[in-house]
N, C-alpha and C positions, 0 to 999 in steps of 0.2 A: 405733753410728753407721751412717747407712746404705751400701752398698756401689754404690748407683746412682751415675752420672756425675752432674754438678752442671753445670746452665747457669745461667748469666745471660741473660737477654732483654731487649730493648729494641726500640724500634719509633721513629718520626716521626709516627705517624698517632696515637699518643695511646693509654694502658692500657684506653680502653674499645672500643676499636678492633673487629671484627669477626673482624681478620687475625691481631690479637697472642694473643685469645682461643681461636680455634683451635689454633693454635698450640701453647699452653699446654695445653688440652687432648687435642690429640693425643700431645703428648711426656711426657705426666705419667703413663702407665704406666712408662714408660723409665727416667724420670728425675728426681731433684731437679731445682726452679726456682726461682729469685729474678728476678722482674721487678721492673725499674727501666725506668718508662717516663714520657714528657711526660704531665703532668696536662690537655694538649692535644693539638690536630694539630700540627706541626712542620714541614710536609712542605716538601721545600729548604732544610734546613738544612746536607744534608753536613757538614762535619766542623766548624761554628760551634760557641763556646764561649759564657758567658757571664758579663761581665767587668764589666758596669756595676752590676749588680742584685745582691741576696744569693740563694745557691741553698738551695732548701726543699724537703723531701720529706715525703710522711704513707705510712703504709702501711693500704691502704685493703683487704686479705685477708690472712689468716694462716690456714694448714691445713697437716697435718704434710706435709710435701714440698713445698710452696710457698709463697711466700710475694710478693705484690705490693702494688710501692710505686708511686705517683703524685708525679714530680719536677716543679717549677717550672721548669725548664732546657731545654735540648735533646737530642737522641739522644747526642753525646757528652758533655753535661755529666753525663746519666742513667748512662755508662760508670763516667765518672772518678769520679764521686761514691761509686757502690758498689764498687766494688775500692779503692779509696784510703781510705773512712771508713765503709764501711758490715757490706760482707762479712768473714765471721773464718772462710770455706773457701773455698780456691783453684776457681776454674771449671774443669771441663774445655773447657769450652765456651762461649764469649758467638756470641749469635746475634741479629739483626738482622730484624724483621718478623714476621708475612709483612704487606708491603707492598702498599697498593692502589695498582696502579698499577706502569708497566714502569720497572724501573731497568737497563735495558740500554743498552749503546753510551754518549751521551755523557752521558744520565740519570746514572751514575756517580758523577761529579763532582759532582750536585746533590743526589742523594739522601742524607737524613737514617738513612735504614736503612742504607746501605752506610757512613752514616758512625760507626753501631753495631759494624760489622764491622772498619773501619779504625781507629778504634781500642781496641780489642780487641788485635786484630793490635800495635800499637806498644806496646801495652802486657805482649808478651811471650805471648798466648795465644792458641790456634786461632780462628778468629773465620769467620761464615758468614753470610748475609744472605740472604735468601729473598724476590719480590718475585712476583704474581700479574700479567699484563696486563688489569687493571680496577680503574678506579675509584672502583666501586661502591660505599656503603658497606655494601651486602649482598651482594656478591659470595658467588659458591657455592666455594672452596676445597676442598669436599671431594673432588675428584681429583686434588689434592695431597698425601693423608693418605699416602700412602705412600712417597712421595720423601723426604715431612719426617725418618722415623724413619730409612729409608733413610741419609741423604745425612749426618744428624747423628753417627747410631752408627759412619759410615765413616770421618768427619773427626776424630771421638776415637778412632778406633784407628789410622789410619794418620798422624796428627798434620799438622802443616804447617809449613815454611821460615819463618824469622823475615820478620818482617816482610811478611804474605802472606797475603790471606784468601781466601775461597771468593766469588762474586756467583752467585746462582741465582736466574735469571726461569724463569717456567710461563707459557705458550702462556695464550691463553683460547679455552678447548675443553674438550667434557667428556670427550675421554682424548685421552693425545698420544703421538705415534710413538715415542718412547725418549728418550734421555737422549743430549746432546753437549756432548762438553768442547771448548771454542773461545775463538779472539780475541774484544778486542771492536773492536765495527766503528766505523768512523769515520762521524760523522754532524756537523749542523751544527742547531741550533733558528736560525728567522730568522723575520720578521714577528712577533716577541715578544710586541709592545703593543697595544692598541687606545686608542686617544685617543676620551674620553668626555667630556660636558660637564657642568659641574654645575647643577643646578638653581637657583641663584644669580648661573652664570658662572664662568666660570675653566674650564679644560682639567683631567684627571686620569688616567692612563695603567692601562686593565687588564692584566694578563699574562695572554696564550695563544700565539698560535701554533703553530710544525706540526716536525718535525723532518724535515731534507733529509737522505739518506743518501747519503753522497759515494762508495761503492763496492756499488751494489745488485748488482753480479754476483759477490760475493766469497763464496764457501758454506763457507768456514772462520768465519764470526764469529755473537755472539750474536743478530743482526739475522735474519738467513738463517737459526738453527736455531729461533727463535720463528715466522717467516712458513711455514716450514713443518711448522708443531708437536710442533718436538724444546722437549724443557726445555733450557735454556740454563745450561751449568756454565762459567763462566769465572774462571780462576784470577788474582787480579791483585794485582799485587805493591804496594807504598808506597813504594816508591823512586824519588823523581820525577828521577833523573839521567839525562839522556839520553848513554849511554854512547858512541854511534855517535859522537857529535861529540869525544867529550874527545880525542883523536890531531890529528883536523881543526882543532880551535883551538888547541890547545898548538903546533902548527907554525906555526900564523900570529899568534897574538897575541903 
């Protein structure tokens, strides 16, 4: 049996992706891999399941140390599907992306890659999400080859808190100042939609808009260490209780 660490991958952006390939490729001297990823893009799905439809998977590469499947679901259905019915070796490692596209600040909550990571993380195992700032679908990642093996072989040996994954965005620059471990910053997306019409009549709403940052002069979070091209390490917990308040309502409710 081999003695390599064993990941899981998964991504939002789909097994034929640019980002996931990389990826895979940079970690496969290191390491066993099983990818389980959408037979599509994904992307916004965060931590969606799927509840209506039946989930399907094919495995579309088999090579000794790797092996990737292509799932009908989402970034977390892609999780739960291989650890609960697929895998028969424990991960050390599930990893998420790399990502086109910034999953920093309030991106978090929406991204399909950190939702690779989140649950991971609940489901008892180190869990790490990697996101590039471009959309590209050819983005050049390769001056991230070296954070990737970096930041994975550090998270399998110094392990992580229950309940607790790693979020890593990359500057887009072709090299960046170091590495910072930080909050994430408080931002707000607004002007969302564009109202379009159809060629028939009737209104239909596109999504875009822009994302406002509600503390641009904060240099502790992942905003400020990307604008000035640090890699962005932020640690972020799955615990949505906001503890500040349990004291403050318990005395008044």
């Amino acid at each position: 049996m081999s003695t390599k660490p064993f990941l899981l991958i998964s991504n939002d952006d789909g097994y034929q992706a640019k980002g996931i390939n990389f990826l895979v490729e940079t970690l496969r001297p290191v390491a066993d891999i099983f990818v389980m990823a959408p037979d599509a893009p994904r992307s916004g799905a965060g931590c969606s399941i799927t509840s209506a439809v039946p989930l399907t998977y094919r495995v579309v590469r088999s090579e000794p140390g790797l092996t990737v499947c292509a799932c009908s679901g989402t970034p977390t259905d892609c999780v739960k599907l291989a650890l609960g019915e697929v895998l028969d070796r424990r991960p050390d490692l599930v990893v998420g992306g790399i990502n086109h596209g910034d999953n920093s600040s309030v991106n978090t909550h929406y991204s399909g890659t950190m939702g690779v990571a989140s649950e991971g993380a609940l489901q008892g195992f180190p869990a790490i999400a990697f996101s590039l700032c471009d959309h590209r679908a050819d983005a050049d990642f390769t001056p991230l080859r070296p954070y990737l093996v970096d930041l994975v072989m550090k998270a399998i040996a110094m392990g992580l808190p229950p309940f607790t994954c790693l979020n890593v965005n990359f500057p887009l620059r072709p090299r960046f100042e170091g590495l910072r471990v930080c909050r994430m910053a408080r931002s707000r997306w607004t002007r969302e939609f564009e109202r379009r019409r159809k060629p028939g009549g009737g209104d239909y709403f596109w999504m875009t808009g822009e994302c406002i940052e509600l503390e641009p002069e904060a240099e502790d979070t992942d905003r400020w260490a990307l604008a000035h091209g640090y890699v962005a390490v932020t640690p972020t917990t799955l615990d949505a209780t906001a503890t500040g308040l349990i004291d403050v309502l318990s005395g008044r409710l």
